[in-house]
Steps between C-alpha positions, in 0.01 A plus 500: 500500500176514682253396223481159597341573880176627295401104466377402828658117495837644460437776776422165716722275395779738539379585823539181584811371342644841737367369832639167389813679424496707819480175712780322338771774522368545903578089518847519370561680813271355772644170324830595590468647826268259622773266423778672626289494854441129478866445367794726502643356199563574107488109473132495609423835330636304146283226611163637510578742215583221279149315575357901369674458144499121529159529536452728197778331312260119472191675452556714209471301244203316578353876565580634129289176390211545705511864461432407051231210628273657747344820677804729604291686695420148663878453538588844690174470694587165656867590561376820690350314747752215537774743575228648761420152669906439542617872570194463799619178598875689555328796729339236686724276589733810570192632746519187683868498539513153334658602168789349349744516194365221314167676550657827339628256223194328417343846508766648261500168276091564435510887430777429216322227397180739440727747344577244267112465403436877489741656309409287171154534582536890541714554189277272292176682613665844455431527148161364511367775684767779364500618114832441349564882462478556886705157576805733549308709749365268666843320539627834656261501764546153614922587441411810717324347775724154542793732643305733641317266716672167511902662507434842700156536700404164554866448647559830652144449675599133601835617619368774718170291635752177578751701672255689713296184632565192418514239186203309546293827462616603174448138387112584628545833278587270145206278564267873506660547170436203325139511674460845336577386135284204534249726503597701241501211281187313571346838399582482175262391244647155344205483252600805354897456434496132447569322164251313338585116444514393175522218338938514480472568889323124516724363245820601633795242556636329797670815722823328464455621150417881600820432667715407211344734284576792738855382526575444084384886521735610741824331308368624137514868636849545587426851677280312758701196556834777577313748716386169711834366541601876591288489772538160658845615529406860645265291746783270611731791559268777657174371716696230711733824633225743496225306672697263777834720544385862500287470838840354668700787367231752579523339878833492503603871313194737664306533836170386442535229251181394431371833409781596294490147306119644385618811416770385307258261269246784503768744348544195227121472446468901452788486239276230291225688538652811334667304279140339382409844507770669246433221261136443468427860489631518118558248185712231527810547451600413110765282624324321775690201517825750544368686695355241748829302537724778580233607741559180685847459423665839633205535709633247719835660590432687814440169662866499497455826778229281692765241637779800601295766662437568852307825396098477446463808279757343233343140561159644411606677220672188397208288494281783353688502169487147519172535517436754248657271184334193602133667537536706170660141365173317592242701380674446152551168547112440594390666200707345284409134580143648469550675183684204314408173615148367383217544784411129480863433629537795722418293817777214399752709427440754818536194667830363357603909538485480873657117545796585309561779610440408873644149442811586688325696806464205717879432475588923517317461848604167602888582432494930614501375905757207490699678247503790686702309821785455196494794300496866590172644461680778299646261249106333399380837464763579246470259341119572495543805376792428225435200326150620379634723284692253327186277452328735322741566275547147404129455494502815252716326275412140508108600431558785210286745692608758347400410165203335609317784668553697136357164327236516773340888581258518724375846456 
């Protein structure tokens, strides 16, 4: 699992992409304390949120074809120090007691719409510095170290920092962050990892066409196009709930709210991480497609607890198994699209990967506070934790995946 961190450009990169990671699981919480402070409301909570994945949501797919057109070291460079000018702008206005919520929404709006240029970038680039026999590794790691830091320490630490001073410093604390992997990635050596450009680089058609071409891909392969609708559905059920209701209920259910909401993300984030763990540390599984469904499928069910339980030992646990099935899910998932689409298309289709299966976050956040003032909290969390399993089963069907990943092995 190690072998790739002998290659010094993935030992940075992935030093990087971790501080990057770090800082973004520490915002989800200043983010949401720092606008509970400013306004006690879900309805504003929803409201900045949504600019996060709204953010993300209309930047993806111009990031997939940029990511297949020029430098993606370029790409995750210059979004590294956008999310540093906006995250400092946040500290600073908070210092001077002059911030705002359309401040924290602007803020939130740029860092997704970075997201939306790095995570093409970074899957596209993956492979160019990675041999294809230590992709799965390598995928491991980063599915290690995205729950690790960005659902469990960077939380926990936000959560703990926040709720012993004030908001505005841990906002201060993600701009350190993304200043530390700026430097991380400037010292890599872009003449050394970098694709020559050829003659089909100069020659290629109008991006429009990159585009298309991406798309025809993802409805010819019926396995993609299903696990995509899967999780636009899994994304409009779960992350509204999780990442605008939870820190109400944890203010509302146990003393000390704000720490408790890290620690309940970070004991999410540690399940992923041992999840990533169990998987990349032997073959994949024979029947990966299977295997990666039900992961996600039954894996969602404790959710279901989440919205009932005034106990934080069985809310914990909850979200750890969570946690657990949709880290060891990912780290398939990752090397599968790596393994089976073409490289020249990898950045497209990353792309279209993250829009449709994000295409329904804005909404998940935009809905989870109003909806909440209507529904009981404990009936969207059952329902978040129910109906996935039923999606995956029709996805199973409708796609063939279990005769496809025989037709297809990727031992």
């Amino acid at each position: 699992m190690l072998a790739p961190l002998r290659f010094r450009e993935f030992r940075l990169l992935i030093a990087a992409v971790a501080v990057f990671i770090f800082a973004e699981g520490m915002w989800t919480v200043v983010m949401a304390l720092q606008v509970i402070a400013l306004v006690d409301d879900p309805t504003a909570l929803s409201l900045v949120a949504t600019c996060l994945a709204g953010g993300m949501l209309a930047c993806i797919l111009i990031g997939g074809i940029v990511a297949d057109r020029v430098s993606q070291r370029a790409i995750i460079v210059t979004v590294e120090a956008v999310n540093l000018a906006a995250v400092g702008a946040v500290a600073a206005l908070g210092a001077l007691g002059t911030l705002r919520l359309w401040h924290m929404a602007v803020a939130s709006a740029v860092l997704g719409a970075g997201a939306g240029f790095f995570f093409p970038a970074y899957s596209a680039y993956l492979p160019r510095i990675v041999a294809p026999q230590h992709l799965l590794a390598a995928n491991g790691i980063e599915g290690m170290i995205r729950p690790t830091l960005g659902q469990a320490m960077g939380p926990a630490f936000a959560g703990v920092l926040v709720g012993a001073t004030v908001p505005e410093l841990g906002s201060a604390a993600v701009a350190v962050m993304f200043a530390l992997g700026l430097v991380l990635l400037v010292a890599m050596r872009p003449e050394k990892v970098e694709r020559a450009v050829s003659d089909a680089d100069r020659d290629r058609p109008h991006p429009l066409a990159d585009l298309r071409d991406g798309l025809m891909f993802v409805l010819r392969n019926r396995w993609l196009l299903w696990t995509l609708l899967f999780a636009s559905m899994w994304v409009l059920l779960a992350m509204g709930p999780m990442d605008v209701l939870l820190p109400f209920i944890a203010r509302e259910r146990f003393v000390h709210g704000g720490q408790i909401y890290g620690f309940a993300i970070a004991a999410y984030g540690l399940g992923g991480a041992l999840g990533a763990l169990a998987v990349s540390t032997r073959a994949l599984p024979r029947r990966y497609l299977t295997v990666m469904m039900l992961l996600w499928g039954i894996g969602s069910l404790p959710l279901a607890v989440v919205g009932v339980t005034w106990s934080f030992p069985v809310m914990a646990i909850a979200l750890f198994v969570v946690g657990l099935a949709s880290g060891a899910g990912m780290v398939i998932w990752g090397t599968l699209l790596q393994r089976r689409v073409p490289a020249h298309m990898l950045g497209r289709v990353s792309s279209l990967d993250f829009f449709v299966s994000l295409s329904f976050m804005p909404l998940s956040m935009a809905v989870a506070g109003p909806l909440s003032k209507v529904v009981a909290v404990e009936t969207i969390f059952a329902a978040a934790g129910l109906l996935p399993i039923v999606l995956a089963i029709v996805a199973l069907a409708a796609a063939r995946m279990p005769r496809d990943e025989i037709a297809h092995p990727l031992d």
